[in-house]
FILO-500438 format. One record per residue: residue in one letter; x, y, z of N, C-alpha, C, O, CB in turn. Coordinates in steps of 0.1 Angstrom, whole numbers, plus 2048, in hexadecimal, padded with zeros to 3 digits. Glycine has a CB too. Layout:
aXYZXYZXYZXYZXYZ...
***
This chain:
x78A8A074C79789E75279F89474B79C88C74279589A761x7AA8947517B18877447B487C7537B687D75F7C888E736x7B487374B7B78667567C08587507C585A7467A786075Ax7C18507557C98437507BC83A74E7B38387567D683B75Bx7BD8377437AE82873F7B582073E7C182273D7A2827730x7B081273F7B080773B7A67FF73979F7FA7427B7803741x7A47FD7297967F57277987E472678E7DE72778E7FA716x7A27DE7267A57D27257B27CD72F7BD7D172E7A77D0717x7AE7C67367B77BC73C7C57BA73C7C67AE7397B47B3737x7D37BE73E7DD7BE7377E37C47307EF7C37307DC7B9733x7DC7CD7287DD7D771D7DF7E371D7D77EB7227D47D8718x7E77E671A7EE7F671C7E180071F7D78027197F97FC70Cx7E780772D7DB8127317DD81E7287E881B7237DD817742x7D98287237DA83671E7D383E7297CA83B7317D383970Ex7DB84C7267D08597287C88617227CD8657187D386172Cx7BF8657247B786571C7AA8717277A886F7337B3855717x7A387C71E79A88372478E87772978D86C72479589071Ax78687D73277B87573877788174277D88B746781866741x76787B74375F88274D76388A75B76588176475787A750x76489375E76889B76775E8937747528947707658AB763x75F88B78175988478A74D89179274F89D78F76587B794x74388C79A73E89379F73F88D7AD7428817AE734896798x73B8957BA73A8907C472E8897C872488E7C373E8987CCx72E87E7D07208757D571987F7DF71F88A7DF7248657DFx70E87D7E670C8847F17178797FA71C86E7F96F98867F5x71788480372288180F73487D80B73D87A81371A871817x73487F7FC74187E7F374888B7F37428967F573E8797E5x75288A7F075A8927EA7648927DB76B8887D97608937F3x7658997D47718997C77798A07CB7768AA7D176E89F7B9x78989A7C879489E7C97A28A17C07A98997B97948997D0x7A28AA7C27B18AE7BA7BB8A87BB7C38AC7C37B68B87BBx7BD89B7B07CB8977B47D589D7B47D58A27A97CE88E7AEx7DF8A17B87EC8A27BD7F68987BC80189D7BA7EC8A57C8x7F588D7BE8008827C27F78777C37EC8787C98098857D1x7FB86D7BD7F78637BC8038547BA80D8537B37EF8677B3x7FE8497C380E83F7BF8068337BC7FC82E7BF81B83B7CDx8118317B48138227AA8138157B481D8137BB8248217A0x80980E7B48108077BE8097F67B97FF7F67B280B80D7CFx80E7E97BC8107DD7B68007D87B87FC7CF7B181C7D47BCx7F97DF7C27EE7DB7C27E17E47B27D67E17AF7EB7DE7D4x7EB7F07AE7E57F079D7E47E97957DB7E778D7E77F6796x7EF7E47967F47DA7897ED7CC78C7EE7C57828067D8789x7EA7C87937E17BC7987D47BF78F7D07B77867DC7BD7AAx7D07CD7927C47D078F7C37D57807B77D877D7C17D9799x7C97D67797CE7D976C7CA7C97657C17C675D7E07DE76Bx7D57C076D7D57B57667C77AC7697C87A17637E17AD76Ax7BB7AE76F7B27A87707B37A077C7AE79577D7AF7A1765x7B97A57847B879D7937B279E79F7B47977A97C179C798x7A77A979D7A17AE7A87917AC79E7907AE7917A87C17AEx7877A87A477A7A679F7747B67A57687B47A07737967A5x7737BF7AA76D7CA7AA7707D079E7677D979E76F7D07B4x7787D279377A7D978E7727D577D7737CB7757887DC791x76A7E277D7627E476E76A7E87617657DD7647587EF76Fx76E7EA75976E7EA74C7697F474875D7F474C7687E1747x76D80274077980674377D80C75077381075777B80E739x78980E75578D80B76079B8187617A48187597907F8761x79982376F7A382A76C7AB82677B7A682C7847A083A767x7B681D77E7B881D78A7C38277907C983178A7BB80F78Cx7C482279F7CD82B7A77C582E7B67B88307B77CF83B79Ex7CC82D7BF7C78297CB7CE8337DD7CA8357E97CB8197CAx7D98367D27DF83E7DE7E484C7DA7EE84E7D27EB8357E4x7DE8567E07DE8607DF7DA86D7E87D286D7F27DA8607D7x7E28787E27DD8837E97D98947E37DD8997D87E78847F1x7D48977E97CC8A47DF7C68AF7E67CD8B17F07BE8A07D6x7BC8B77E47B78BF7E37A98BF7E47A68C17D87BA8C27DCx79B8BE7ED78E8C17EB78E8C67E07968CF7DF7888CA7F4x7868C47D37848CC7C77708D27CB76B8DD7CB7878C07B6x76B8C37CE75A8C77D27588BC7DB75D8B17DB74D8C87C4x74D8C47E37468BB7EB7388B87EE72F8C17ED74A8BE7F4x7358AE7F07248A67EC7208AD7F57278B47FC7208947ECx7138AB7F67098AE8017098A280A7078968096F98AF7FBx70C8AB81770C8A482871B8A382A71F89A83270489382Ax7218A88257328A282D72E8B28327288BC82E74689D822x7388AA8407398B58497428BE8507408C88577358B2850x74F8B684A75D8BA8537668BC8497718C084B7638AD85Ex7608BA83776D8C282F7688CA82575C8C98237788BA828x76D8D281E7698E18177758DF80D77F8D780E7698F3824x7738E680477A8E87F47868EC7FB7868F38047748F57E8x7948E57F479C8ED7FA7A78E98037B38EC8037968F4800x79E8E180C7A88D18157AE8CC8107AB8C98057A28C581Ax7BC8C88167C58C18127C58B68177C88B88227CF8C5812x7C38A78137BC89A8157C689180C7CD8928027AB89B810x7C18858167C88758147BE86F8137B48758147D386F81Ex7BD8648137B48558167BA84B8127C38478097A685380Fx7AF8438227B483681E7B282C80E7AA82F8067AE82E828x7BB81F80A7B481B8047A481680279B8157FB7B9816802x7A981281079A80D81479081481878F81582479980581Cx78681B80E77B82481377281F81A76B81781477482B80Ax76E82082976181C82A75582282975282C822760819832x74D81B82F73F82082F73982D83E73483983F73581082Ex73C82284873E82B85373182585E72F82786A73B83D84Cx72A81C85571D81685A71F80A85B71E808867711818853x7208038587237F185972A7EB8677357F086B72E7EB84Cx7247E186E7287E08797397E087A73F7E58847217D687Dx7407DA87074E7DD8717537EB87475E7EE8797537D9867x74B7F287075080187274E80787D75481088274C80A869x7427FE88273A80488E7457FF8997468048A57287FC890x74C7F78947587F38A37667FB89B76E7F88A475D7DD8A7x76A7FF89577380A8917777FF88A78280188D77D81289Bx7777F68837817ED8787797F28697727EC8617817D887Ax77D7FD86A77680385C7807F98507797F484777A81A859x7907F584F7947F684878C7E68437907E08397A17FB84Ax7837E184977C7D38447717D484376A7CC84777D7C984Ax76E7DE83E75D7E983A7587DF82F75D7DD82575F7FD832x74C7D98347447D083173D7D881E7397D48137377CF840x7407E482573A7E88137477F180F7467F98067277F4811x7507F081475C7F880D75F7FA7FF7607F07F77677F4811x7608057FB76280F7EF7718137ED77781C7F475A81E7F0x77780A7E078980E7E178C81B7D578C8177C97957FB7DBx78D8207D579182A7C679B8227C07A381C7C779A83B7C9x79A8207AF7A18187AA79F80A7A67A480479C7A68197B0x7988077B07937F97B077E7F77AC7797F47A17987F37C3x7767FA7BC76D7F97B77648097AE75880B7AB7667F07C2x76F8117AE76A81B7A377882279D7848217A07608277ABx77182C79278483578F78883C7A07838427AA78384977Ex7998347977A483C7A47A884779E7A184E7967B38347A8x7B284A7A37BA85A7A57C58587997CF8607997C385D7B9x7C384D78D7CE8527877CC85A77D7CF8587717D6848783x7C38677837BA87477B7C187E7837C987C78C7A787677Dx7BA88D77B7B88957857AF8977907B389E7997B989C781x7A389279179C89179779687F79E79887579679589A78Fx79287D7A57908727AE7848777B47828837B879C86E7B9x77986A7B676D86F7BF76E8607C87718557C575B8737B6x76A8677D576D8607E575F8627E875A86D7E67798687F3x7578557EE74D8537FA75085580575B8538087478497FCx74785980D74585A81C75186682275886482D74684A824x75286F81C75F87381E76087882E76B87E83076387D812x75787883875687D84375F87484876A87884B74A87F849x75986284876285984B77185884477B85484B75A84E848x77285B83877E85683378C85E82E79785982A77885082Ax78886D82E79187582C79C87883B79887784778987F827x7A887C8387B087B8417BC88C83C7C388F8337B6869840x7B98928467C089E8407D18A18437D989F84C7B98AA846x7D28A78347E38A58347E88B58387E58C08327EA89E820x7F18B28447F68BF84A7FA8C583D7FA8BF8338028BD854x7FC8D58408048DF8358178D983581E8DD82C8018F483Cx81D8D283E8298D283C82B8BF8368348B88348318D884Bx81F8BF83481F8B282E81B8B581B8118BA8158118A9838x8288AF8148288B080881D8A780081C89C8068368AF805x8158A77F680D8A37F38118937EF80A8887F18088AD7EAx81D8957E88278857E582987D7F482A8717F483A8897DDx82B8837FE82C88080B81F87780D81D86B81082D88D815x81888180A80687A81080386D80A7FC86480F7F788480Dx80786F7FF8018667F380E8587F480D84D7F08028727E0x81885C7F982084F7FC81D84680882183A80882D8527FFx81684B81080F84781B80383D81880083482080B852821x7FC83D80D7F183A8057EC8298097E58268127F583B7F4x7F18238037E98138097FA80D80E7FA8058187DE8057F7x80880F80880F80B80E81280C81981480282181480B80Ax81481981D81F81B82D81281D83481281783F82D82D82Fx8068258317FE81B83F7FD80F8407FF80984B7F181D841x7F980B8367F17FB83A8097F184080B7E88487E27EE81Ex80E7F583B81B7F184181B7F585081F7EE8598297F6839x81680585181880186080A7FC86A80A7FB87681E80F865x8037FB8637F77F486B7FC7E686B7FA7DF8757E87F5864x8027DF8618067D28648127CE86C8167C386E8067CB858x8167D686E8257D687681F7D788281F7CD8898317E1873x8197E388681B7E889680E7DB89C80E7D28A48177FF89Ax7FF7E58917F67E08987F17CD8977EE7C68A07EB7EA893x7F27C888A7F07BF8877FD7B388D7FB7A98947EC7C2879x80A7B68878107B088C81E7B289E8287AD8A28147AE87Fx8137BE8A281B7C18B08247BD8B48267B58BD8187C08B9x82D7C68A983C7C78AA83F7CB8B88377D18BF8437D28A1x84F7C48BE8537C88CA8607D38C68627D48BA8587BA8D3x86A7DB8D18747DC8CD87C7CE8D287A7C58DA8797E98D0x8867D18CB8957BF8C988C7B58C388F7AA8C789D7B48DDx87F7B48B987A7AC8B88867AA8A788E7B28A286A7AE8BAx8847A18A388579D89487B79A88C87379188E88C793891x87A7A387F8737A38738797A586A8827AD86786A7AB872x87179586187779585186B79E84985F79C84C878781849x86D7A58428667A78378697A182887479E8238657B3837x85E7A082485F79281785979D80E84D79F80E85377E818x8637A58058617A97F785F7B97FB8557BC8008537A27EEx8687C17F88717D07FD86F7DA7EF8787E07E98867CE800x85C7D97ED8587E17E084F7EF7F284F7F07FE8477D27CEx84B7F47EA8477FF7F283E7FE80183C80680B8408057EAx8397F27FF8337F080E83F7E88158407ED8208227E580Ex8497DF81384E7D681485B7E282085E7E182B8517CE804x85F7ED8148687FB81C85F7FF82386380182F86D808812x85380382084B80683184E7FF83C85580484583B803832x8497F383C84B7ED8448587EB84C85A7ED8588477E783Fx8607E88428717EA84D8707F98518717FC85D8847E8841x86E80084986F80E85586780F86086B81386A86A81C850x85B80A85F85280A86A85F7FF875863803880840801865x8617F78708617EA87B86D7F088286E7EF88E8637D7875x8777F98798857FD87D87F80788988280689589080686Fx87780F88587481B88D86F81689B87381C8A5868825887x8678098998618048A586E7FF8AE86B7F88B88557F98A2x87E8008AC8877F48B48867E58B28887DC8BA8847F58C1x8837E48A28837D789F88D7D48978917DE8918787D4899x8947C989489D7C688F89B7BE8848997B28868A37C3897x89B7C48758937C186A89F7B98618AC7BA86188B7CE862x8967B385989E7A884E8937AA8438877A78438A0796854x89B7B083A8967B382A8997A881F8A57A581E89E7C0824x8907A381889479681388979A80687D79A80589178781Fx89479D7FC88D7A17EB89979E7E08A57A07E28897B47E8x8947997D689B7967CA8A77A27CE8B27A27D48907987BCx89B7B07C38A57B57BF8AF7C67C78AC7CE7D089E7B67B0x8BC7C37BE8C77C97CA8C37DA7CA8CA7E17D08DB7C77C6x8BB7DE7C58B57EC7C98AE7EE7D28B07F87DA8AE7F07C3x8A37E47D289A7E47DE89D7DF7EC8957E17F58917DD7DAx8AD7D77EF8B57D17F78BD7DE7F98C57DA8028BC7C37F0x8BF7E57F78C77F17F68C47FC7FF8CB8038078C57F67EAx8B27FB7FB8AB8088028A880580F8A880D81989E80E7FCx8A47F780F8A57EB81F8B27F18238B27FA82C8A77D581Cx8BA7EE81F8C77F38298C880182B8CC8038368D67EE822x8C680A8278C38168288B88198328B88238398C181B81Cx8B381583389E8128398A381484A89D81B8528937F9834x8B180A84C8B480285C8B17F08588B17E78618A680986Dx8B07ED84D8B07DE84B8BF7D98528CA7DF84F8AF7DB83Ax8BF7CD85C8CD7C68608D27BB8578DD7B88558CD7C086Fx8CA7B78548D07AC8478C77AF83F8BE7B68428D179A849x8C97A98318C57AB8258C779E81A8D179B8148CC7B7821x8BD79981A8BE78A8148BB78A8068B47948048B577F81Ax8BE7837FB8BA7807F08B67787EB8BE7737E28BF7827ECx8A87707EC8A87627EE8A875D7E08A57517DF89C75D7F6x8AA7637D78B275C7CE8BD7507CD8BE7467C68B67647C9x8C97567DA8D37507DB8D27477E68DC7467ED8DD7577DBx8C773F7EA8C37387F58B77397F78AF7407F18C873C800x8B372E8038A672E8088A673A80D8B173E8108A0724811x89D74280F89875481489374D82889775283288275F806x88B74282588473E83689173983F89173B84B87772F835x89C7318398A672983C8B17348448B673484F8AA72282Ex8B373C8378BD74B83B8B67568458BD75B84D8C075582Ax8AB7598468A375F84F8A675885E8AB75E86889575D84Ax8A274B85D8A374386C8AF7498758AF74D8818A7732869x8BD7448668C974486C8D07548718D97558798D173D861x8C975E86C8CC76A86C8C676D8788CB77687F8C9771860x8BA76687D8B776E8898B27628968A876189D8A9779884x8BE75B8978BF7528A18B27488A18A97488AA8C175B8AFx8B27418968A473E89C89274289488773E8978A67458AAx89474B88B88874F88488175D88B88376089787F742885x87876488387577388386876F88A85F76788887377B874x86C77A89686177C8A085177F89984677B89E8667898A9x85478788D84979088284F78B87985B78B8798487A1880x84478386984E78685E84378A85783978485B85877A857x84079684B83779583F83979583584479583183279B83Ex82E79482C83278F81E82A79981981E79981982E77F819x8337A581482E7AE81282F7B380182D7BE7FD8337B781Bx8327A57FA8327A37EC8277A17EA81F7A97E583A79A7E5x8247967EC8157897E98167797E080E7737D98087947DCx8207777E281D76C7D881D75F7E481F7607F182B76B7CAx8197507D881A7467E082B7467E982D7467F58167397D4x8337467E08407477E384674C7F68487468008457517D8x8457597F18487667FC83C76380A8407658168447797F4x83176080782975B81282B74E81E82974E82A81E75880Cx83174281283573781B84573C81E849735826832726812x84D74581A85974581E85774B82E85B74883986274D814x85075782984C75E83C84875684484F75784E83E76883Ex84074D84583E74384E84673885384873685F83573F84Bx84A73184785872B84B86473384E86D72B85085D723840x86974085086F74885686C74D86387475486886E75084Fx85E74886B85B74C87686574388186D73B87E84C74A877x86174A89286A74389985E73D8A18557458A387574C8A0x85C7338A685272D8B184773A8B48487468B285C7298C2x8417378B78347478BA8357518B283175C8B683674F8C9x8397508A883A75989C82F75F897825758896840754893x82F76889582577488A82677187D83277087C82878588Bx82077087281D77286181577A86280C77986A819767857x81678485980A78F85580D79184881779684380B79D85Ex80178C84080278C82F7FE7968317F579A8397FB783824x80879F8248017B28238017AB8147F57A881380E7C7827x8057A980D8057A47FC7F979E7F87F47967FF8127997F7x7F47A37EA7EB79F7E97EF7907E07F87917D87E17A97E5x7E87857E37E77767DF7DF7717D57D77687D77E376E7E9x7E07797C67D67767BD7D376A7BC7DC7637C17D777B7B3x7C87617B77C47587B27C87537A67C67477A47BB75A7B2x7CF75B79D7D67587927E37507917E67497877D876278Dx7ED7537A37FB7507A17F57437AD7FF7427B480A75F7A7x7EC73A7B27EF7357B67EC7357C77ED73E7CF7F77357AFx7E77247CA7E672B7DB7F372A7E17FC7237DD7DB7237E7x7F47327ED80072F7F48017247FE7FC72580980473A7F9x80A7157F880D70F80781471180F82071081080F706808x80971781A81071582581470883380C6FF83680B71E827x82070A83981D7008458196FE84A81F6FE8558206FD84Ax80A6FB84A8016FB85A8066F28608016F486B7F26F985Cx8106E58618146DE86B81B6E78758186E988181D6D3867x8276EF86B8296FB87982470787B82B70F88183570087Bx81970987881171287F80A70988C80670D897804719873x8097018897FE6F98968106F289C80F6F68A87EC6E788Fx81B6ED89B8226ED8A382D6F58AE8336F28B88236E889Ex8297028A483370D8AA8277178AC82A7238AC84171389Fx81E7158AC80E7208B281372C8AB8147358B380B7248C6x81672E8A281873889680973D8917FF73688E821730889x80A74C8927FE75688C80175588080C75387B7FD766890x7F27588787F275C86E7E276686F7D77648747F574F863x7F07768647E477B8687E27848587EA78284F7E5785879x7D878B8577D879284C7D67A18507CF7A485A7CE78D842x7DE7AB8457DA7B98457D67BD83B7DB7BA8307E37C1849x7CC7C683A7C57CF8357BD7E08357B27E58357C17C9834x7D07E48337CA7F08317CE7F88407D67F48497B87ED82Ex7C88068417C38088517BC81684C7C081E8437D380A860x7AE8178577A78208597AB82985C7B682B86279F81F85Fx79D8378537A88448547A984B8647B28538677A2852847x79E84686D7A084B87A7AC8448837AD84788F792848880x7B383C87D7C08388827CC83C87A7D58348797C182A883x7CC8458767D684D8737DB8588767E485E8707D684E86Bx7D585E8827DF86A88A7ED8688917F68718917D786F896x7EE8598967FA85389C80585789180E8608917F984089Fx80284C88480C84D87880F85A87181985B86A80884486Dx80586787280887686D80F87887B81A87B8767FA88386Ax81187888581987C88E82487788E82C88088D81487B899x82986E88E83786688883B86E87D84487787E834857881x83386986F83787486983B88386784388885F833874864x83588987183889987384489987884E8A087482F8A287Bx84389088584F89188C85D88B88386888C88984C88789Ax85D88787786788087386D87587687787187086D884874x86486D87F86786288386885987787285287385F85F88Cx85E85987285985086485C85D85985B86A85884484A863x86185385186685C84185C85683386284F82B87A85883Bx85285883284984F82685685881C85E853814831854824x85586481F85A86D81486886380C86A86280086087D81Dx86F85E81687E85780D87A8498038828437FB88B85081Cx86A84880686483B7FF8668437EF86683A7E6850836805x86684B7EC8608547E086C8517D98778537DE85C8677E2x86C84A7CC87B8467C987984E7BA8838527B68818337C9x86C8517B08678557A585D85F7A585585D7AE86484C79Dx85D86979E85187079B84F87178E85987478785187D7A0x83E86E78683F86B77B82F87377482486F77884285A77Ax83087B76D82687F76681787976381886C76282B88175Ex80E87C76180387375F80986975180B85D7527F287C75Cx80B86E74980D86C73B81586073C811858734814878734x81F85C74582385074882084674F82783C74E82A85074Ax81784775781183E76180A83075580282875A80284976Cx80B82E74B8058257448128207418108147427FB829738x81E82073E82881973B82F81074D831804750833826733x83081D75483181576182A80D76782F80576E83281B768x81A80E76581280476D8147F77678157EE76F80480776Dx8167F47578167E474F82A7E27538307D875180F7E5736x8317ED75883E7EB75E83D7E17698417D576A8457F9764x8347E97758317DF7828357CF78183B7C978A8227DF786x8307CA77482D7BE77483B7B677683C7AB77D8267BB767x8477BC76F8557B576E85F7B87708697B176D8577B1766x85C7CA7798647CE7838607D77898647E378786F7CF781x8597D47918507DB79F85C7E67A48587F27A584B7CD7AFx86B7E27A78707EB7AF86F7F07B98637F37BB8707F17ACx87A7F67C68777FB7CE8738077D08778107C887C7F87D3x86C8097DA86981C7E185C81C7D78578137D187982D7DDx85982A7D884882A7D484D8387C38538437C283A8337EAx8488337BC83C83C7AF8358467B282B8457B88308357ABx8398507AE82D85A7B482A85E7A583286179C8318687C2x81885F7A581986B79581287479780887279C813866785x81587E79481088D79680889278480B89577982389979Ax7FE89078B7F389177F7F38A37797EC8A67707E088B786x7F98AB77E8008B67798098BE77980A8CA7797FD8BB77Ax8138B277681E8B177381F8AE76181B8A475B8248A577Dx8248B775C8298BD74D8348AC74B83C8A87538358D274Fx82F8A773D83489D7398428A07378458AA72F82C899730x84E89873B85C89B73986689D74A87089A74F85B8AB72Fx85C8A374D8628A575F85F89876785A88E76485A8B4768x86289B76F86089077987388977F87F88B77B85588276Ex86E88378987A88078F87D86E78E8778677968788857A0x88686878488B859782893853788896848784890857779
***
């Protein structure tokens, strides 16, 4: 099959033929279809995630096709049209045993702790636990936009950070989970504040139902947040990751305020300070998300069917395998808004820019 490698750190990925995967027992192999670019590759490109081996084909969110199935799965057959989470679990570990699969004590990410989907083919564990089936009026780019951003955005919105309606939420950095999220929070009757550099991604926020739209370039981002919403955001997340965007969310909170880091906080850029004087004087949460299990995803396909939720308007590019190595070392110095999708059989030259 041909796939994206990367044998070094930094270093431009190629495509290149490689071993066709086989299924585990209780696994499945899958036909990619759709697969998205998303900032948590490029982390992993650059050496920021310690699961990942050398050579290394990443990609994490996607959707496909059963191609084969291991011995003992029981509920899918060649042929299924399937999503998953990023977070694979196991299905056995006491975390799972209370349904928080997405903090699966032995969890298995595609991408990360083995090759992802930026192939034609992808192999998934436990797939009884972890596969999630994509309706027929659901487009394969649909499913696959859904992938680690717009669920794990709406698990941190509704479930983690229990959005009200009339509440106020800032979101801190309007790259693809960042637009999940304001759609989520819009959809829930929340009244959102989009706060990103750049004016594209501030754009699709306003398009999204964003009510203000900050640029904290031209100001403090926590200061302008306060003032914009009487007082500070009922919810704010930092759905970039840096030291920066993390302490702005929290200093953006209002008295009893929610933070929910969705961004990941490498070790490389630094820790983030934050205020714990006002977390312990304004009894301010701080919470983290990761991810959401695939047995909590019938709520968010029903939204989606219904049209409530649009992952679909996240889709701003469609890009051939053949380019997914120029765009991923892109991530680094302009991430951009709405989501990447690459279609691993998609004819080099087409695609949507």
């Amino acid at each position: 099959m041909r796939a994206v490698v990367f044998e070094r750190y930094g270093e431009r990925a190629e495509v290149r033929e490689v071993a066709d995967p086989a299924p585990a027992a209780g696994g499945v192999v899958v036909r990619v279809e759709a697969t998205g670019l998303c900032r948590s590759d490029w982390h992993g490109w650059m050496g920021h995630d310690p699961d990942i081996t050398l050579p290394h084909v990443p990609g994490h969110e996607l959707a496909g096709v059963v191609e084969a199935v291991g011995s003992g799965v029981a509920d899918w057959r060649a042929g299924d049209r399937v999503t998953v989470p990023f977070v694979c679990a196991c299905g056995s570990c006491a975390e799972c045993a209370a349904g928080q699969h997405q903090v699966c004590a032995r969890q298995t990410q595609p991408g990360f702790t083995h090759w992802g989907s930026f192939a034609e083919y992808v192999a998934l564990e436990h797939a009884d636990v972890n596969l999630v089936a994509v309706p027929e009026e659901l487009s394969f780019d649909t499913a696959a936009a859904l992938g680690c951003r717009f669920a794990t955005a709406f698990r941190a919105v509704v479930a983690r950070g229990r959005v009200a309606a009339g509440e106020w939420v800032a979101v801190h950095g309007c790259g693809g989970v960042g637009l999940s999220a304001v759609m989520v929070a819009v959809a829930a009757g929340a009244r959102v504040v989009a706060v990103d550099t750049a004016p594209g991604a501030l754009e699709l926020a306003r398009r999204f139902g964003a009510a203000h739209c900050v640029d904290p370039s031209r100001g403090d981002a926590a200061d302008t947040v306060r003032e914009l919403t009487g007082g500070g955001a009922h919810l704010s997340l930092d759905a970039l990751g840096s030291p920066v965007t993390a302490a702005a969310s929290v200093a953006g909170l209002r008295r009893r305020g929610r933070h929910v880091q969705v961004g990941l906080l490498p070790a490389a850029q630094g820790a983030a300070a934050l205020p714990m004087e006002r977390v312990i004087g304004w009894e301010l949460e701080i919470l983290g998300s990761h991810g959401m299990a695939a047995h909590a995803y019938p709520p968010l396909m029903e939204l989606v069917r219904s049209a409530a939720l649009r992952p679909d308007l996240l889709v701003t590019s469609t890009i051939p395998l053949t380019a997914a190595p120029a765009a991923l070392a892109a991530m680094g110095t302009a991430p951009g808004g709405g989501v990447t999708i690459i279609r691993p059989g998609m004819a080099e030259g087409q695609g949507l820019l």
